[in-house]
C-alpha positions as CSV (number, residue, x, y, z in Angstrom):
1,X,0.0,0.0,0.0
2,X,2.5,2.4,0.9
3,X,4.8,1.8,-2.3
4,X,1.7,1.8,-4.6
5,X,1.1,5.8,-2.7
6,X,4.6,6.6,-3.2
7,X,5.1,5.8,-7.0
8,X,1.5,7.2,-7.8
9,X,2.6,10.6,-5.9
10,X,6.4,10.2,-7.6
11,X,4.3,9.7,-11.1
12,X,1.8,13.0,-10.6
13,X,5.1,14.9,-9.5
14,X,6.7,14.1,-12.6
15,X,3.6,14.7,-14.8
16,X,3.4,18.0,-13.1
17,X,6.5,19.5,-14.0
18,X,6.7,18.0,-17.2
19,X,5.4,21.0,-19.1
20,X,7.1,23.3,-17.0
21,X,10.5,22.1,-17.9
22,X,9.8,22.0,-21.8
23,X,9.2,25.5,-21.8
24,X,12.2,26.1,-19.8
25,X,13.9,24.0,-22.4
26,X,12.2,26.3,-25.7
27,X,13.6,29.4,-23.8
28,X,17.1,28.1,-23.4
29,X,17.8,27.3,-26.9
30,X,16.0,30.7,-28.1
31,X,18.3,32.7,-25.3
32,X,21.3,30.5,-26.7
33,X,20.9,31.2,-30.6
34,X,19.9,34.7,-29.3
35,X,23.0,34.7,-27.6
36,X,25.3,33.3,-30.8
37,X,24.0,35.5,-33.0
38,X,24.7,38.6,-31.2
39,X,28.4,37.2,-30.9
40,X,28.3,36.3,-34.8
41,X,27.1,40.3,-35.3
42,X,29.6,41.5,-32.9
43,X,32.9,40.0,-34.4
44,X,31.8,41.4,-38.1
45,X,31.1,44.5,-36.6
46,X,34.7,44.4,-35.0
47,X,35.6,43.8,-38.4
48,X,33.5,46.1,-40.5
49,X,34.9,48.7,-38.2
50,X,38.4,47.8,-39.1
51,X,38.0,47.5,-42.7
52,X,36.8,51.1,-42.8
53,X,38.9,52.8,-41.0
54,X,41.9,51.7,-43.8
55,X,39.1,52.5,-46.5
56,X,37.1,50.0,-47.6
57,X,33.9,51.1,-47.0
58,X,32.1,49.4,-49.6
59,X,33.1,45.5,-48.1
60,X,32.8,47.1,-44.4
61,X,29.3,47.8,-45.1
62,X,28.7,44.2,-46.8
63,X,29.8,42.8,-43.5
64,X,28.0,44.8,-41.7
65,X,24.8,43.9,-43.4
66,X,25.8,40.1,-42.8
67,X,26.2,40.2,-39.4
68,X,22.8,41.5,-39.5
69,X,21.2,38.9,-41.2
70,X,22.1,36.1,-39.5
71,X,21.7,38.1,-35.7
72,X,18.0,38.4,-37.2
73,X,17.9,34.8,-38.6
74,X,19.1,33.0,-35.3
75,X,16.4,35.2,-33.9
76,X,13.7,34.1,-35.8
77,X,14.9,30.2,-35.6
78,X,15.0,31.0,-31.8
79,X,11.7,32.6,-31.4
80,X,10.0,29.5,-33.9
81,X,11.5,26.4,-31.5
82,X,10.4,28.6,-28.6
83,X,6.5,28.9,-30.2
84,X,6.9,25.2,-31.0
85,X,7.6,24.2,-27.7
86,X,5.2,26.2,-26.0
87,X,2.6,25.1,-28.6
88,X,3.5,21.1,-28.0
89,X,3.6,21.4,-24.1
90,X,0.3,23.6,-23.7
91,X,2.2,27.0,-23.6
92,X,2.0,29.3,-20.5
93,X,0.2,27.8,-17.5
């Protein structure tokens, strides 16, 4: 009797916080590509900068632009597994 009250209250724990740590798990991997995109941006930034201050302006700003687009593209994948998650596991509770 008492193991039978044990696993059933072990099994409800469980079932409980189920959802709760898949949403945890869509916001870690949109924080992480959040995170590796801005890092991406950052270092062609760093090297935009360089390229023109020796006067290259036209390959600084392709850079530029680059880093951009995949900042804004990690976003969006980030931001879609997030909604997925949250979708598949019943979203906010």
């Amino acid at each position: 009797m008492k193991t039978t009250v044990v696993l059933t209250a072990s099994l409800l724990a469980l079932l409980a916080t189920t959802p709760l740590l898949a949403e945890d798990r869509g916001d870690r991997i949109n924080e992480r590509l959040d995170n590796r995109g801005e890092r991406i941006n950052e270092r062609l930034d760093q090297r935009s900068d360089r390229l023109d201050a020796h006067g290259h302006e036209k390959a600084a700003a392709h850079l530029d632009r680059k880093g951009d687009r995949i900042e804004n593209r990690l976003d969006r994948r980030g931001d879609r597994i997030d909604r997925r998650v949250d979708r598949r596991h019943g979203g906010d509770r």
